[in-house]
C-alpha positions in Angstrom: 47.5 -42.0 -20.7 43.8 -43.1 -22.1 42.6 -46.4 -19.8 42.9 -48.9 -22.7 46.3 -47.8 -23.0 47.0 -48.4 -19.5 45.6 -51.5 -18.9 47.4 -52.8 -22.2 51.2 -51.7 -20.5 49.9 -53.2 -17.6 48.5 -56.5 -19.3 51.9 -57.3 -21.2 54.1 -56.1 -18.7 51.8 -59.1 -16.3 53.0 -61.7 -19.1 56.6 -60.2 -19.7 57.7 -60.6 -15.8 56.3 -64.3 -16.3 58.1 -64.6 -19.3 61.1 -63.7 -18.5 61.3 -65.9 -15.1 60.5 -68.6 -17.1 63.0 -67.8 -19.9 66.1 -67.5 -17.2 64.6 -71.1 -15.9 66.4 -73.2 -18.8 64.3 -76.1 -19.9 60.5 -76.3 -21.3 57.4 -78.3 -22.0 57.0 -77.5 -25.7 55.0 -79.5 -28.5 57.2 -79.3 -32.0 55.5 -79.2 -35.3 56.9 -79.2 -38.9 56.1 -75.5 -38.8 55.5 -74.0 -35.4 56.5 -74.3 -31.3 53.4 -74.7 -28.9 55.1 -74.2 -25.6 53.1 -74.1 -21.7 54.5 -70.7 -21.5 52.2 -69.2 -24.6 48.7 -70.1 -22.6 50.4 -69.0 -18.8 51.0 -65.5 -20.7 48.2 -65.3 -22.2 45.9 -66.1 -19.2 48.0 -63.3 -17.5 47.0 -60.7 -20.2 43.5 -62.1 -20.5 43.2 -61.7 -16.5 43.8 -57.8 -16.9 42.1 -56.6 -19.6 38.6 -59.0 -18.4 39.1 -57.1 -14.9 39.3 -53.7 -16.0 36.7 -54.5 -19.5 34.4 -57.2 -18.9 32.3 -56.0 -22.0 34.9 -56.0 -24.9 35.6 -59.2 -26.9 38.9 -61.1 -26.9 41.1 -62.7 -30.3 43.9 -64.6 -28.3 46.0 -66.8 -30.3 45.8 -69.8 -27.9 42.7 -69.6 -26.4 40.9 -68.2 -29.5 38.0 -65.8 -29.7 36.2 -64.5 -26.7 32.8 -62.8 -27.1 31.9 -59.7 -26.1 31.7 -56.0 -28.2 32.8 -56.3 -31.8 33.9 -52.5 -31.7 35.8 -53.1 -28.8 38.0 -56.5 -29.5 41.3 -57.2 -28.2 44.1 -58.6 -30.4 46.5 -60.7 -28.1 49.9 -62.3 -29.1 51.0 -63.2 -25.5 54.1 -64.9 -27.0 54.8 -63.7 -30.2 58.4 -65.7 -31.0 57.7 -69.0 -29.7 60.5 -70.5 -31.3 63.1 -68.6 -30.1 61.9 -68.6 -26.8 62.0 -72.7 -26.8 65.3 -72.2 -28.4 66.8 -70.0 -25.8 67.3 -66.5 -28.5 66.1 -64.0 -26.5 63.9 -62.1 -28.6 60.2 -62.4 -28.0 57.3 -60.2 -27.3 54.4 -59.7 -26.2 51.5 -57.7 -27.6 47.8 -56.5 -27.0 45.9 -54.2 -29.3 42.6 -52.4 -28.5 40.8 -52.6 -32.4 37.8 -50.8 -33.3 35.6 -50.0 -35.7 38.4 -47.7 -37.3 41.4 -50.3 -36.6 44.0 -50.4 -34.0 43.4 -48.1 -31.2 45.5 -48.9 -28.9 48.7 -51.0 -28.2 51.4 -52.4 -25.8 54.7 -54.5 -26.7 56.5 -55.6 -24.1 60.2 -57.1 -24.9 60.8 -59.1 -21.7 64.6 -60.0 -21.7 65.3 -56.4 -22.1 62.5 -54.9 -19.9 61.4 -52.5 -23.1 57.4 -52.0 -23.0 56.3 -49.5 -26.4 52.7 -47.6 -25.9 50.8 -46.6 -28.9 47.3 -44.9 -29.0 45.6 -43.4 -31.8 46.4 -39.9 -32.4 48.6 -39.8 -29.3 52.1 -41.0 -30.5 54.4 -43.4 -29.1 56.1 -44.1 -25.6 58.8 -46.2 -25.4 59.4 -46.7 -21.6 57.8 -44.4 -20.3 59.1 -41.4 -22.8 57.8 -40.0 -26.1 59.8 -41.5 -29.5 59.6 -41.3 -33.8 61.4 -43.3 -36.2 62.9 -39.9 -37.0 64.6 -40.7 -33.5 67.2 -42.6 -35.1 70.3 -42.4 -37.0 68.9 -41.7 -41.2 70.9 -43.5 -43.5 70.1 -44.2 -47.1 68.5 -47.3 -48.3 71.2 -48.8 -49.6 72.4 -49.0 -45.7 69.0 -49.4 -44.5 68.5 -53.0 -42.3 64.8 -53.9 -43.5 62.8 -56.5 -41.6 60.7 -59.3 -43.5 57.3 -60.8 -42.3 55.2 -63.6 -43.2 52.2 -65.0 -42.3 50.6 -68.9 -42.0 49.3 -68.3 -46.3 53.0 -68.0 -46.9 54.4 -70.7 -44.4 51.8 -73.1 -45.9 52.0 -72.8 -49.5 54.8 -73.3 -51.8 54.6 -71.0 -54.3 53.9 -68.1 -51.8 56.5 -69.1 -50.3 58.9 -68.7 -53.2 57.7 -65.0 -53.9 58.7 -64.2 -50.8 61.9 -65.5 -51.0 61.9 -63.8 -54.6 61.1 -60.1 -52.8 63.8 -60.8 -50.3 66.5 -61.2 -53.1 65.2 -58.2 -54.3 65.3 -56.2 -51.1 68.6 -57.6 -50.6 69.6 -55.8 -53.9 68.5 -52.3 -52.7 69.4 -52.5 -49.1 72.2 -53.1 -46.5 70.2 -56.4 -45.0 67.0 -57.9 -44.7 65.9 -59.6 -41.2 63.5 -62.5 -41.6 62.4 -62.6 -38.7 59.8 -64.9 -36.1 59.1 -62.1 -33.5 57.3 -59.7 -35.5 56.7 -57.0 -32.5 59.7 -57.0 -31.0 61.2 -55.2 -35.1 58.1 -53.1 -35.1 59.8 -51.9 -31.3 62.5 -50.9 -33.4 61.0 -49.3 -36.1 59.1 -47.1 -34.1 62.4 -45.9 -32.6 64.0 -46.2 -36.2 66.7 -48.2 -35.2 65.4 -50.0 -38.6 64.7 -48.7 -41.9 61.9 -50.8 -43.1 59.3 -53.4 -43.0 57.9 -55.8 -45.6 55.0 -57.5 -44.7 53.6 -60.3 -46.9 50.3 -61.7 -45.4 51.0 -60.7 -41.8 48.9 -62.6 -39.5 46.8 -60.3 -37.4 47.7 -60.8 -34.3 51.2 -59.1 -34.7 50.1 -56.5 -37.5 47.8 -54.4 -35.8 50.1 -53.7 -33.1 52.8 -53.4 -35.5 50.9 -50.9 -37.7 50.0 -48.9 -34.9 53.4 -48.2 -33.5 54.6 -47.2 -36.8 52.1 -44.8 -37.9 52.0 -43.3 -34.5 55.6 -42.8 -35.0 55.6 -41.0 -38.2 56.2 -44.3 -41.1 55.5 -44.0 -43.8 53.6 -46.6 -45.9 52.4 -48.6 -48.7 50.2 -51.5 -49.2 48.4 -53.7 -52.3 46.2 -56.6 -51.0 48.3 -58.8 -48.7 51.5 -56.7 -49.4 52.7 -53.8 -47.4 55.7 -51.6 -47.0 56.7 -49.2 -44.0 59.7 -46.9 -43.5 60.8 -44.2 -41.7 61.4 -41.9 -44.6 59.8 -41.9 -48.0 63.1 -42.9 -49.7 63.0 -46.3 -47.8 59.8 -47.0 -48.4 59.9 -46.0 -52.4 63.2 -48.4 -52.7 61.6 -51.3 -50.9 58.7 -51.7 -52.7 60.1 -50.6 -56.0 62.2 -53.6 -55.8 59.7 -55.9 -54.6 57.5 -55.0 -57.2 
């Protein structure tokens, strides 16, 4: 396993313990907005992730999403979603992840997902596949069905939570992914789905203005597992077979 792929396992498997103690402890100090949780737990995981990747690369620059940007190396910047599902954690659903991508000058490099309630932790590096705890997995890994029982997971990012009329083409595409497919997931834990796809124990992704901080890691994972994709400007598509793919964004577009 490269370094940067080491010290990401071992930077969101830091944050995932913590998480997942403080999950099983019940209540928590959380600010509420109209369209997002801000809880004490997202900055004690992210200091946790930030702590290991400082130690082992004091050089290379930092994008966390609480504590913001970090300087250091611009062609070696980590990508850090220490708590990427806030909401359900507050609420008490169980599925939340954390992430940390190594980007470059070429993209995402390398990545780590942990899922902490179920003690999963994904590896991807560039070039080198995927690990799933420990042991090497594709999206040809799971059970093929056709797209019309595929389950296809929906993403959006803050353009699409903020404006209305984004808003309603998304809710437009998911109809029409709805038409083609078995189900569509909207979900708020982006990484924990692209876990899944990498394993493809889901057909699909649609990603509509995806913020950064859960694409890269989620891009990785699937092309390292053998996706396939598809993408125009802030729209993107990725499958496990061609099929998929071609029947998701026919429909959305």
């Amino acid at each position: 396993m490269p370094e940067s792929a080491a010290v990401a396992r071992d930077a969101v498997t830091a944050a995932a313990d913590y998480l997942r103690d403080r999950f099983a402890g019940g209540a928590l100090d959380a600010d509420f907005s109209d369209d997002d949780v801000k809880a004490i737990a997202d900055h004690e995981a992210e200091q946790r992730v930030m702590d290991i990747i400082e130690d082992a690369f004091p050089d290379h620059s930092i994008s966390a999403e609480e504590s913001g940007a970090h300087p250091g190396r611009e062609d070696r910047r980590w990508v850090v979603d220490a708590l990427d599902g806030t909401n359900n954690f507050a609420a008490g659903v169980p599925t939340f992840g954390v992430a940390a991508t190594l980007v470059d000058d070429e993209g995402p490099r390398t990545t780590a997902v942990a899922v902490p309630v179920l003690n999963d932790v994904y590896v991807a590096t560039r070039g080198g596949g995927v690990t799933y705890n420990g042991a090497p997995v594709t999206a040809a890994d799971g059970n093929g069905v056709p797209p019309s029982h595929a389950t296809v997971v929906s993403i959006i990012g803050p353009p699409v939570i903020e404006g209305d009329d984004l808003r309603r083409e998304h809710r437009e595409m998911v109809a029409a992914v709805r038409g083609e497919c078995k189900r569509v997931i909207e979900t708020w834990a982006p990484v924990v789905y692209w876990g899944l796809l990498a394993r493809g124990r889901v057909g699909g992704y649609l990603c509509f203005h995806p913020a950064e901080r859960e694409q890269v890691a989620g891009e990785l994972l699937a092309r390292e597992s053998g996706c396939v994709e598809r993408s125009a400007g802030p729209l993107s598509v990725f499958a496990r077979d061609e099929a998929t793919r071609d029947a998701i964004w026919d429909a959305v577009a």
